[in-house]
Backbone as CSV, one residue per row, in Angstrom:
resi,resn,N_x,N_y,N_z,CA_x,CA_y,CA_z,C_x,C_y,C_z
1,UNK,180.965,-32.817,-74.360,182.264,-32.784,-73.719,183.117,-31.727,-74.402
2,UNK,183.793,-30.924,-73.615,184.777,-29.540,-73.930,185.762,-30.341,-73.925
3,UNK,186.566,-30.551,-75.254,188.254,-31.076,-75.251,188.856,-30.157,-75.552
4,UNK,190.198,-29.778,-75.081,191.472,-29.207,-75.459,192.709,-29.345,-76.185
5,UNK,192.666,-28.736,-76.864,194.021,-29.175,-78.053,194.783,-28.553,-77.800
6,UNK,196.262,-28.903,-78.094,196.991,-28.227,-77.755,198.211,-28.460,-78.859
7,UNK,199.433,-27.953,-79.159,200.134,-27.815,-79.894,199.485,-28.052,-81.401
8,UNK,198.601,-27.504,-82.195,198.386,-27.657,-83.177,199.252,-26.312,-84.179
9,UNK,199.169,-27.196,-85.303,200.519,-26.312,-86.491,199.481,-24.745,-86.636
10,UNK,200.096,-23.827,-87.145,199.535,-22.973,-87.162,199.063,-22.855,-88.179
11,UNK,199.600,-23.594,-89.253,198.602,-23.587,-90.567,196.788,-24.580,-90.792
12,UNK,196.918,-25.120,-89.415,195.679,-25.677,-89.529,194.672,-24.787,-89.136
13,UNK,193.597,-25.335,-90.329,192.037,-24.780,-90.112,191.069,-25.550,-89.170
14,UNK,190.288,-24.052,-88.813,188.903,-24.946,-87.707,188.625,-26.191,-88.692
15,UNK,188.342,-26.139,-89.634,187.644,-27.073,-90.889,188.772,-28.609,-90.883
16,UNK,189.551,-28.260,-90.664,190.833,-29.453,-90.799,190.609,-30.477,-89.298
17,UNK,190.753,-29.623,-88.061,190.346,-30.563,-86.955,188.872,-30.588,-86.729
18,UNK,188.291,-30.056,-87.199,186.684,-30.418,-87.213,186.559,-32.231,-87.885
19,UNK,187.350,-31.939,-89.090,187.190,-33.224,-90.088,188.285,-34.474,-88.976
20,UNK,188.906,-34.332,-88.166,189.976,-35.221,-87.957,189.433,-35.479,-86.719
21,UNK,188.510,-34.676,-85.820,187.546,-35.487,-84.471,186.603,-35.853,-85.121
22,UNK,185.988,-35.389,-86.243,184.390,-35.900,-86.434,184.881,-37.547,-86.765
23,UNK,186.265,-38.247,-87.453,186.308,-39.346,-87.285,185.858,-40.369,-86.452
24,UNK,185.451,-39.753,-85.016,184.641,-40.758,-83.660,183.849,-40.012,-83.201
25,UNK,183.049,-39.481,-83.937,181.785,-38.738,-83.616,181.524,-37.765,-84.147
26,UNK,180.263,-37.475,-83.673,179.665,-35.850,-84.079,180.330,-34.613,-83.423
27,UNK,181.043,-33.925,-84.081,181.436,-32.688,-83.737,180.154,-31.182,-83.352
28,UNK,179.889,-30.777,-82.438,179.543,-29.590,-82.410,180.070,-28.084,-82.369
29,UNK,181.379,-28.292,-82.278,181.981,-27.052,-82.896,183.320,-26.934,-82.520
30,UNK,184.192,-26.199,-83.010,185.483,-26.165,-82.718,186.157,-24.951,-83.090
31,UNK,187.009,-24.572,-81.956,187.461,-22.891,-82.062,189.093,-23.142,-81.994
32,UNK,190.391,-22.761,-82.824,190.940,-22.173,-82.343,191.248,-20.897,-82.413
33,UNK,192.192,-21.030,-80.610,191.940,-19.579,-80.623,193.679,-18.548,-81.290
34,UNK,193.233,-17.470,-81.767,194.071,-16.291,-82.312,194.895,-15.256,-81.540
35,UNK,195.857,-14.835,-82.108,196.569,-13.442,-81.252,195.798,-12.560,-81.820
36,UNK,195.456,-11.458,-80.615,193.908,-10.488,-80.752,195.176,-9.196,-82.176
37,UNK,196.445,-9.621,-81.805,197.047,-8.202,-82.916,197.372,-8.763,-83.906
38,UNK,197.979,-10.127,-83.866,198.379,-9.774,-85.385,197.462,-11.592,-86.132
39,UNK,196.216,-11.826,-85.448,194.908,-12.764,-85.896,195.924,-14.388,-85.968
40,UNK,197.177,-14.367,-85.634,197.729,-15.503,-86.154,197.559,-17.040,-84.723
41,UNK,196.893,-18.035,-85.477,196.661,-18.907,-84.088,197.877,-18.975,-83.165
42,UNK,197.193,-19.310,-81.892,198.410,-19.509,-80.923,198.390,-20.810,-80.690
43,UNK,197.998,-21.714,-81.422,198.549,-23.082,-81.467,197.670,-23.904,-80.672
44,UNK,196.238,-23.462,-80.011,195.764,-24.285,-79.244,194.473,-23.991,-79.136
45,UNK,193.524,-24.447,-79.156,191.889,-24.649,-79.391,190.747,-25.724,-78.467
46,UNK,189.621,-25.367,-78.730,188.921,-26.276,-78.419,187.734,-27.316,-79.446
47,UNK,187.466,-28.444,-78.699,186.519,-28.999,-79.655,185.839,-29.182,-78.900
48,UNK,184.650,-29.010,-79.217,183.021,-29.115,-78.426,182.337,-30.935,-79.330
49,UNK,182.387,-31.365,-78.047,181.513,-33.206,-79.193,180.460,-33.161,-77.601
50,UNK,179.131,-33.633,-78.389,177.352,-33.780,-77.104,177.907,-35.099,-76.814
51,UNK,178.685,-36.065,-77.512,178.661,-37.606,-76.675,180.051,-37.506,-75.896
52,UNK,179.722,-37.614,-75.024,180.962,-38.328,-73.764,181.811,-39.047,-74.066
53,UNK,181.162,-40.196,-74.829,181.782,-41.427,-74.917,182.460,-40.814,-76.374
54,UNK,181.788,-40.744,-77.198,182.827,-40.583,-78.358,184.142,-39.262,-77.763
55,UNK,184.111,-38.137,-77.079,184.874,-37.460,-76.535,185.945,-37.996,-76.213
56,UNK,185.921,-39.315,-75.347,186.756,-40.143,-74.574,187.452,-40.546,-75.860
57,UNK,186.788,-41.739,-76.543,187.481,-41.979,-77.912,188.378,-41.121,-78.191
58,UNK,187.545,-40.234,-78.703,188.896,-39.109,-80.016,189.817,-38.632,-78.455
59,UNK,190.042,-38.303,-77.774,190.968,-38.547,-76.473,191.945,-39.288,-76.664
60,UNK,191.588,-40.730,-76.553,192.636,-41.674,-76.065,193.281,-41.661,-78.001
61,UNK,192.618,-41.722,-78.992,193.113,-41.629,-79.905,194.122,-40.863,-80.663
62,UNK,193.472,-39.784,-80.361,194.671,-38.446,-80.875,195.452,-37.468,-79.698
63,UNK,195.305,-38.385,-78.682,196.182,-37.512,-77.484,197.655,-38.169,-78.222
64,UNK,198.832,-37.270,-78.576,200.019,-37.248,-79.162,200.007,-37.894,-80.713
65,UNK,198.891,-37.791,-81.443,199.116,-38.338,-82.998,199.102,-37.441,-83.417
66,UNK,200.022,-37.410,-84.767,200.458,-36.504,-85.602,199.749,-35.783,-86.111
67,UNK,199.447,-34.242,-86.006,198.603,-33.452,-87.054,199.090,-32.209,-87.648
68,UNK,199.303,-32.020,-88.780,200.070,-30.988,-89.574,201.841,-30.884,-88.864
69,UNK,201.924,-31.828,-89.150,203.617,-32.154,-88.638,204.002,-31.979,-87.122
70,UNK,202.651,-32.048,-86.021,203.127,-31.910,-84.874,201.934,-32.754,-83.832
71,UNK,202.659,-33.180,-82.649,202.056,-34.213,-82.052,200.679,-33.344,-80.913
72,UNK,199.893,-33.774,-81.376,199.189,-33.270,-80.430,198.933,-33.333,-78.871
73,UNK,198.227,-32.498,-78.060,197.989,-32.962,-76.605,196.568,-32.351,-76.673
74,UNK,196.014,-33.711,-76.297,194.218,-33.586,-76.288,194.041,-34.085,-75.062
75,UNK,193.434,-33.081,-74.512,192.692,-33.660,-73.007,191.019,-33.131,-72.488
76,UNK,190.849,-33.702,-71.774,189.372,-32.807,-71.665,189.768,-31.525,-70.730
77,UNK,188.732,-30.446,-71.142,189.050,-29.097,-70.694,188.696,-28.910,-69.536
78,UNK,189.127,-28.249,-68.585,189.131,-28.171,-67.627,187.709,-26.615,-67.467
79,UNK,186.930,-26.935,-66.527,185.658,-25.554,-66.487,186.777,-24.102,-66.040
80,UNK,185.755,-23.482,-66.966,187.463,-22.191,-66.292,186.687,-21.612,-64.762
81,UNK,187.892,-20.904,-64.455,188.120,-20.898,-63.441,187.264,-19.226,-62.815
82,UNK,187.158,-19.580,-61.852,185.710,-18.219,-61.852,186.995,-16.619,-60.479
């Protein structure tokens, strides 16, 4: 399952929300993404988890809980758009 994060602090590391979804499962990878000029995150990323069900979990769990002083919005990602 592709989840979406959204408002995360800009001082957080891939390594920081890697550790804070792997709490309800196995993580397979997690990107956020950067401004291409000056490398600084733009506040919003993805997390890649193979179980569904744990996906759903860390979902209903950390959709608006606090991470690096700001509330998150986790939803599942939407397939982009062709």
């Amino acid at each position: 399952m592709n989840i979406y994060v959204a408002n995360i602090s800009f001082r957080a590391s891939e390594s920081e929300l890697k550790d804070l979804f792997a709490q309800y499962g196995e993580v397979s990878s997690v990107k956020i993404l950067k401004d291409r000029e000056t490398n600084r995150s733009r506040g919003f990323g993805f997390v890649e988890m193979p179980n569904d069900e744990q996906g759903r979990a860390a979902i209903a769990a950390l959709n608006g809980a606090e991470f690096g002083q700001r509330n998150l919005v986790v939803k599942e990602a939407l397939p982009p758009k062709k």
